[in-house]
Structures are given as C-alpha cells and as structure tokens.
DOZA-988117 format. One record per atom (N, C-alpha, C): residue in one letter; z, y, x. Coordinates in steps of 0.05 Angstrom, whole numbers, padded with zeros to 5 digits, always signed. Atoms other than C-alpha are relative to their C-alpha. Last residue first. Layout:
BEGIN
aZYX...
! end
This chain:
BEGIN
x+00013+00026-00005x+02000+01607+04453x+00021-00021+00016x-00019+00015+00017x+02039+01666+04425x-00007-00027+00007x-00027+00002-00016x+02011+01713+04479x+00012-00024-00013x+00002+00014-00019x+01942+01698+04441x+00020-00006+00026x+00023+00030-00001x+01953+01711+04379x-00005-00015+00022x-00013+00014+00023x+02004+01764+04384x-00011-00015+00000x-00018+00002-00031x+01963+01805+04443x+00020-00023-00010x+00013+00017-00022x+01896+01800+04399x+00028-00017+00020x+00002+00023+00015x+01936+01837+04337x-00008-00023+00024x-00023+00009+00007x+01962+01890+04386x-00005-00020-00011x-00013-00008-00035x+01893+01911+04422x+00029-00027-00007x+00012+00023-00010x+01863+01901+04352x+00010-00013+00020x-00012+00016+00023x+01918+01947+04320x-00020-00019+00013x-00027+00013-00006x+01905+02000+04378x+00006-00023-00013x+00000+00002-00036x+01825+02014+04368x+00035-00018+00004x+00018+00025-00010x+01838+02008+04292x+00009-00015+00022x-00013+00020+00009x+01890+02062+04295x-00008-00027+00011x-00023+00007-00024x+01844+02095+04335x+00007-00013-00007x+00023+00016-00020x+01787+02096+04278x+00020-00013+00028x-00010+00022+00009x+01847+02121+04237x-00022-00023+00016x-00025+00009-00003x+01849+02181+04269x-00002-00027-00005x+00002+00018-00034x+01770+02186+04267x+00023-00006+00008x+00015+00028-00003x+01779+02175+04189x-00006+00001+00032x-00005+00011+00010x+01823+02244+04192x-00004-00037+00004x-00016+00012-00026x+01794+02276+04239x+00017-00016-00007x+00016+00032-00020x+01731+02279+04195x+00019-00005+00014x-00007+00024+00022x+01772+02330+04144x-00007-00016+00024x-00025+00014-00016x+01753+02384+04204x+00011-00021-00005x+00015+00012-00012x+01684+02392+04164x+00025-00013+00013x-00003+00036+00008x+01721+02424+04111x-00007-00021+00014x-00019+00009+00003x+01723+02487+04155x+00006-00027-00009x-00004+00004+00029x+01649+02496+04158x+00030-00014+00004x+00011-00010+00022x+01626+02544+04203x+00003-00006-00021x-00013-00026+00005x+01688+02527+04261x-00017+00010-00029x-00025-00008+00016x+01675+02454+04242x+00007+00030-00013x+00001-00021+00022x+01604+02451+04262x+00026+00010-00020x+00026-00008-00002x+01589+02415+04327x+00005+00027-00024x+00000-00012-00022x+01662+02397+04351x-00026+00022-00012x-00028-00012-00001x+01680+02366+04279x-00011+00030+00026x+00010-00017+00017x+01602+02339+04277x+00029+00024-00003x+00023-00010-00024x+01621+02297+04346x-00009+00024-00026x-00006-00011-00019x+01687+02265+04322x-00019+00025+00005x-00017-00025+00014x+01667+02229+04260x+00015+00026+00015x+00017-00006+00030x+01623+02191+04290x+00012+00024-00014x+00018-00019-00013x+01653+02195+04358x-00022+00005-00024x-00015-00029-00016x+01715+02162+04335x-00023+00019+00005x-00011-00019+00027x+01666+02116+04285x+00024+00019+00014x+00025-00013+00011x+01629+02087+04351x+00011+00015-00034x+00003-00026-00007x+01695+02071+04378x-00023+00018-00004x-00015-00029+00000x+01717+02035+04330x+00001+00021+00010x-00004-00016+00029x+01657+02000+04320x+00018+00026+00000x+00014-00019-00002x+01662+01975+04401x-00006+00018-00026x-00013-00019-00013x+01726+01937+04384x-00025+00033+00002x+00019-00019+00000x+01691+01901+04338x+00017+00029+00004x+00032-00006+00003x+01686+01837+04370x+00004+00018-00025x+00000-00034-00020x+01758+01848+04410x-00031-00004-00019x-00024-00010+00007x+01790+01781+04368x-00007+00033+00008x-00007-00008+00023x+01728+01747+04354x+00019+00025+00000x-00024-00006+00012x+01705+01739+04424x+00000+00016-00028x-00024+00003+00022x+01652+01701+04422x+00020+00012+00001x-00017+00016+00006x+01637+01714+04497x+00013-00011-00025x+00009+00016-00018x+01566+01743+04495x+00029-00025+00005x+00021+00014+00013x+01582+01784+04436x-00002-00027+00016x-00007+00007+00020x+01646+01812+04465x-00019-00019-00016x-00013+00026-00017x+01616+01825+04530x+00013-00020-00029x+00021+00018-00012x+01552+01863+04497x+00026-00020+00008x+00021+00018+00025x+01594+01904+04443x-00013-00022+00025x-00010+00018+00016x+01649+01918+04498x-00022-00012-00020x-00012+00025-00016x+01606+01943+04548x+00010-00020-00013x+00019+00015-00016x+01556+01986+04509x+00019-00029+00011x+00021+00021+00028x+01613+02013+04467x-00009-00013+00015x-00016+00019+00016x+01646+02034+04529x-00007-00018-00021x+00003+00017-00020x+01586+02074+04566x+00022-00029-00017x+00027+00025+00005x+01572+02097+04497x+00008-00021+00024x+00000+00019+00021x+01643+02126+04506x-00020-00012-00005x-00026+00013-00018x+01636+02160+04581x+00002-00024-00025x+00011+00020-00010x+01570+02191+04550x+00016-00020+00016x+00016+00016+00015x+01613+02223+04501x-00025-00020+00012x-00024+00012+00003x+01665+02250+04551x-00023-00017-00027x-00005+00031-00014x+01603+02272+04598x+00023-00018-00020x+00028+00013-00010x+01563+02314+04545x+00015-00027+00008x+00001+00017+00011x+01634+02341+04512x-00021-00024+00003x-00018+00015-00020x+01652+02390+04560x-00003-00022-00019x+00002+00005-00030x+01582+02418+04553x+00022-00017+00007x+00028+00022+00005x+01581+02422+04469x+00004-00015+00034x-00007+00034+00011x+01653+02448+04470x-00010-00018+00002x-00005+00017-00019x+01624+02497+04525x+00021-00024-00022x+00014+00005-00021x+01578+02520+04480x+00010-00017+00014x+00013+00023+00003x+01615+02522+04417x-00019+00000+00025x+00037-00008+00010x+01659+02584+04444x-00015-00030+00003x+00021+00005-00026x+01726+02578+04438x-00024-00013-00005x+00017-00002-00004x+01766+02627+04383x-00016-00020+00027x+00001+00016+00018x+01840+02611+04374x-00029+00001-00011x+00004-00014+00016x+01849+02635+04444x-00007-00014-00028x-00012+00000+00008x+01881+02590+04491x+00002+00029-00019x-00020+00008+00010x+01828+02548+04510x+00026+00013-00023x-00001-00018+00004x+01774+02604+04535x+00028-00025-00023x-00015+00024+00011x+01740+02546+04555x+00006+00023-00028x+00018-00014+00018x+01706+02603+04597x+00005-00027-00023x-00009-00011+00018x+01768+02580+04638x-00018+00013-00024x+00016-00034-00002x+01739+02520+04664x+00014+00021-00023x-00010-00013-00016x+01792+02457+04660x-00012+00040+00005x-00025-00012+00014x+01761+02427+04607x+00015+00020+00015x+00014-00018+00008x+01692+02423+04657x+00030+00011-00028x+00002-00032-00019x+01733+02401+04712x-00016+00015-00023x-00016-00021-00009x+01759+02343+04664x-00006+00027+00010x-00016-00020+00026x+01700+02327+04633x+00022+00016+00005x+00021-00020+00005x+01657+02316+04706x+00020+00015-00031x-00014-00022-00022x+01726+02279+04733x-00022+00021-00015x-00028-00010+00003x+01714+02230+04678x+00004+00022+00015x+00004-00007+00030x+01638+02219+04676x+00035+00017-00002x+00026-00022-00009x+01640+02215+04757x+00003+00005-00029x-00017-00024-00008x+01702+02164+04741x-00015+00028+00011x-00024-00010+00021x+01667+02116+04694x+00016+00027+00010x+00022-00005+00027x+01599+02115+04737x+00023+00020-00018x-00003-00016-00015x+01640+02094+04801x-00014+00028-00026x-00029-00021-00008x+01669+02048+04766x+00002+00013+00008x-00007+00008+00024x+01595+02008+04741x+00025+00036-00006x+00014-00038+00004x+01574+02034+04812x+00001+00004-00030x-00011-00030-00004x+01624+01983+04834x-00006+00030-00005x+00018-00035+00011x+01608+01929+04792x+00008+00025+00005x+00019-00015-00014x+01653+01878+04831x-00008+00024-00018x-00009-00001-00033x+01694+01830+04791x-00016+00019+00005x+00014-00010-00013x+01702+01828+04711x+00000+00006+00035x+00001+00016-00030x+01745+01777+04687x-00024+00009+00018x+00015+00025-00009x+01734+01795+04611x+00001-00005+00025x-00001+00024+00015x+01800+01817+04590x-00022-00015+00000x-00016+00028-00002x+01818+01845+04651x-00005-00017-00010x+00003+00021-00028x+01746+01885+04673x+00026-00018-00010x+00024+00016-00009x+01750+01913+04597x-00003-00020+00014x-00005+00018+00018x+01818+01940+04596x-00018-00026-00004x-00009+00011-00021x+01798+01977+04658x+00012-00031-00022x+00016+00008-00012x+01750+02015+04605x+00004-00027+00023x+00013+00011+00010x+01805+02033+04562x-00032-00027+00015x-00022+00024+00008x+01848+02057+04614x-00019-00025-00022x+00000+00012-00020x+01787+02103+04623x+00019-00027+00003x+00021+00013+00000x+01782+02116+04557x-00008-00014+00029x+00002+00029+00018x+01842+02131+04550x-00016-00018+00004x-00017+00025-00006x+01852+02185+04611x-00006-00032-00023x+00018+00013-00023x+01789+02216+04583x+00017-00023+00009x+00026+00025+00010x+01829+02223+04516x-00017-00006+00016x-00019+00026+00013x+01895+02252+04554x-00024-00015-00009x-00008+00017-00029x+01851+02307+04588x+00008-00030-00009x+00027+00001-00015x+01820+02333+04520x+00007-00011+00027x+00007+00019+00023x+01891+02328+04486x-00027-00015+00018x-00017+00021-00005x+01920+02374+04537x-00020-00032-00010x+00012+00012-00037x+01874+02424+04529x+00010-00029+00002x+00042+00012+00006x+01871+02418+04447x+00002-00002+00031x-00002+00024+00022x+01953+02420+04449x-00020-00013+00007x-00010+00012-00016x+01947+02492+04493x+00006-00028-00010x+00022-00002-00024x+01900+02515+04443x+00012-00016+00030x+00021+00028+00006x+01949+02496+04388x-00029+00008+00012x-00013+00037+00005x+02007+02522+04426x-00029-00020-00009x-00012-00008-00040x+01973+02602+04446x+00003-00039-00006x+00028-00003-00021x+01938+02603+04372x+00009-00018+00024x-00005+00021-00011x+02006+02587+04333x-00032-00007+00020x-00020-00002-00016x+02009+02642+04294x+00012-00021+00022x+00012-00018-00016x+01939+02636+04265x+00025+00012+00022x+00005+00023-00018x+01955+02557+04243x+00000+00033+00016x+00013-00001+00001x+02005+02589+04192x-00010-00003+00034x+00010-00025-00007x+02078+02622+04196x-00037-00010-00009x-00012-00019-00009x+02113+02553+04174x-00017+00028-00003x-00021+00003+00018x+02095+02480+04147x+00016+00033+00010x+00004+00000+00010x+02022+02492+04182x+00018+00001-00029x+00004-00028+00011x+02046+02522+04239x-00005-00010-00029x-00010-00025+00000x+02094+02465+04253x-00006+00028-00014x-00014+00000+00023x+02046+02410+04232x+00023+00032+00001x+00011-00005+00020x+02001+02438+04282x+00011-00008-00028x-00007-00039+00012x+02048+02454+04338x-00015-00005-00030x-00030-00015-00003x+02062+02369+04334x+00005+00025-00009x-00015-00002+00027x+01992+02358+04322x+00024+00003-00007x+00020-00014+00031x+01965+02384+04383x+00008+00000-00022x-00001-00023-00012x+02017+02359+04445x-00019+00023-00021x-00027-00022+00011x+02026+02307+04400x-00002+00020+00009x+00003-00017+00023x+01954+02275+04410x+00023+00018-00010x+00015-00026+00002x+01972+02265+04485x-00011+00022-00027x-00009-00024-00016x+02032+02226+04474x-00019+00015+00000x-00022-00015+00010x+01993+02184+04423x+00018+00027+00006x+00018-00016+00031x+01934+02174+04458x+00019+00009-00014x+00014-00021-00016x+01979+02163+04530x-00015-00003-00030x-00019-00023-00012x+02018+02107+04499x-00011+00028+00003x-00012-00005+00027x+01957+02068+04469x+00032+00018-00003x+00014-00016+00011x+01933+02065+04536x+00005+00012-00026x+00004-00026-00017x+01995+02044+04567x-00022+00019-00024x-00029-00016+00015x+01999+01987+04513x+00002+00031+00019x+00007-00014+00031x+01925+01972+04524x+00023+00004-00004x+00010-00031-00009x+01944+01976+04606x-00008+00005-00030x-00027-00015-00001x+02005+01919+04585x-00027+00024+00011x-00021-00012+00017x+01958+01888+04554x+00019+00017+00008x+00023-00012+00020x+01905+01868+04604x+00013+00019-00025x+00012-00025-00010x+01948+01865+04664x-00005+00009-00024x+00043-00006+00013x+01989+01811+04623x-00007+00020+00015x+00020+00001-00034x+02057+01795+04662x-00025+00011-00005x-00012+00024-00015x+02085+01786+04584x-00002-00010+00032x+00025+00008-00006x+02053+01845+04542x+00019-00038+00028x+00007+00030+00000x+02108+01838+04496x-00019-00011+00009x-00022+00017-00010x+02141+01903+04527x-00004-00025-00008x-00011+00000-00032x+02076+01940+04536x+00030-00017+00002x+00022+00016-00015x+02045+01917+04466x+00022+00006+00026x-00010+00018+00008x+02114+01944+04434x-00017-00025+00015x-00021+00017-00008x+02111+02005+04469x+00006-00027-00004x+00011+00006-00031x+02041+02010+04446x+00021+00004+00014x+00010+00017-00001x+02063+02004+04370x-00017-00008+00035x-00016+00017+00007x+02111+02049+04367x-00013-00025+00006x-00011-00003-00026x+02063+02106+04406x+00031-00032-00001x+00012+00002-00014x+02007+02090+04350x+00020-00004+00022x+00023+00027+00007x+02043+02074+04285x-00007-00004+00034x-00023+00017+00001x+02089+02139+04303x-00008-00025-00006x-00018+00002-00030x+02042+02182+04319x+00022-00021+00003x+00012+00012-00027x+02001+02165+04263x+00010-00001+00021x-00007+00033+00006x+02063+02166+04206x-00025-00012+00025x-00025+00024-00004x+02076+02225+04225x+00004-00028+00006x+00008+00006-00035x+01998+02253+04228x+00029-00016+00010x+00022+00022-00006x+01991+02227+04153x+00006+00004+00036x-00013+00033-00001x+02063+02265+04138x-00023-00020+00008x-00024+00001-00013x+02044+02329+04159x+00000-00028+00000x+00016-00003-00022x+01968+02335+04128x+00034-00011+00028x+00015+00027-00006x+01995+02312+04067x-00005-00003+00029x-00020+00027+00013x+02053+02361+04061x-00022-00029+00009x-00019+00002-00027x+02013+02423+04103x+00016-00030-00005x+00008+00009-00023x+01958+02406+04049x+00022+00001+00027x+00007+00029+00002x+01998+02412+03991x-00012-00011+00026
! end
C-alpha cells in the first residue's frame, strides 16, 4: 500500500510541479521575474526526480535497500538542485520588487550557497551509502537553512511593505518546507515515521510554485 500511495502522490508532484513551470516559462511574456519562477520551478522538479524516481522504483520492486547506490546518488543531486532554487528564488525577489544594489545582500546569498554546496560535496557525506552520518546532515544543512530565513525575511518584509497580496505568503511556504524539513534530517533515521513530513513539505512547494503561477495569470492578463 505504501509503494501505491507513496508512487502516485510523487507522480502527480513531479508532474504538477515541472508542468506547471514550463507553462510559467512559456507564458512568462519578456517577464524576468517569471520566466526565473518558471526556471525555478523547473530545476525543483528535475532535481527532486533524481530521488523519487529510484525511490518509487525500489519501492514498487526489490526494496529501498537495493537501491542504496541511486537513492544516495538522488539525495546528492537533490541537495545541489535546492540551493540552486533558492537562489533563483532569491533573484525572483530583486525582479518582482525592483530591487537595485544590495550587494552584500548577493554576496550573502552566494557565500551561503557555495558553503552548502562544498559541504554536500565532502565525501564524509558518505552519500552513497544508505547510512550518512547525522553530523554532516546537521553541517550541510547550517548554511542551506540560513540561506532560507534569509528568504523568508525578504519576502515577508517586502511583501508586507508593498501590499502585495499575490506573493504575501510566499514566505509561509517556505517556513513550512523547513518546518517539516528540518526534524526529517534531525531524527528520521530513529524514527522512520518521521519521514511522513516530506509529504506536507512537498506540498509546501507546490504552494511555493502555484503562487508564482497564480500571480503570473493575474497579472500577465492585464
């Protein structure tokens, strides 16, 4: 039952998410601002397949333990791809509010980014064993979660300050990715059920994209 549910809920996310940010990128219209939330929303999708792809596989087949080597190689991938977002994410920011300058703002975002990457990158990662050691999950996770407050922060304050309705509660969603994100990393391996949370942080994306898309419709349509 679970390979059945668990299958078809990530189907229908990959396919929500990467359908739906082609669709931003081709009705972004000249838009910077949209056509990098259709990028972005590209790149979450593509990157989450590289994980849930083997993981429906093992799970409708041999099991997750035959599938170590893929769904460790999935989780690297994945961990690159969601810095990239957030970064995209962030540039999303400077278009749709008309941000100029703040260079130590950008210098901030990509010192947080390069620090997760090189620390995914370390082999005491130990990636592609179906064992890696909560330490450096905790470590490569410092900068990619201080990369997201940095986000929240931005959007809750610009959003507020501009009325915008249409992005005001963009920051939510990302404070429930990392809600349900951060106890997954912390205590999954002890408590299996704990993994459930990726669930509601999947759909936290969703969110994230469906605002992106609903905003682009409303106000492209003008």
């Amino acid at each position: 039952m679970q390979a059945i549910v668990e299958t078809l809920f990530d189907i229908c996310y990959l396919a929500t998410v990467l359908s739906v940010g082609v669709r931003i990128i081709r009705g972004a219209k000249g838009s910077r601002q949209f056509e990098l939330f259709g990028w972005m929303a590209v790149v979450l999708g593509a990157g989450d397949s590289f994980h849930l792809v083997p993981r429906a596989l093992a799970l409708c087949t041999t099991g997750l333990d035959s599938f170590a080597f893929q769904l460790g190689l999935g989780k690297w991938i994945t961990s690159v791809t969601m810095t990239v977002f957030y970064v995209l994410l962030y540039y999303v920011w400077r278009e749709r509010y008309e941000v100029k300058g703040q260079r130590s703002l950008t210098v901030a975002v990509y010192a947080l980014a390069v620090a997760r990457v090189i620390l995914c990158m370390m082999p005491q990662n130990q990636w592609l064993t179906d064992r890696s050691p909560l330490i450096w999950g905790i470590c490569r996770n410092i900068p990619f979660a201080l990369l997201g407050i940095l986000v929240i922060v931005l959007f809750y304050r610009s959003a507020k300050e501009r009325d915008d309705k249409a992005f005001g509660w963009m920051w939510l969603t990302i404070v429930l990715s990392f809600g349900f994100y951060i106890p997954v990393v912390l205590w999954a391996e002890a408590v299996p059920m704990i993994g459930m949370l990726m669930i509601p942080k999947t759909c936290a994306y969703v969110w994230t994209v469906m605002i992106g898309y609903n905003a682009m419709k409303k106000e492209l349509r003008k």
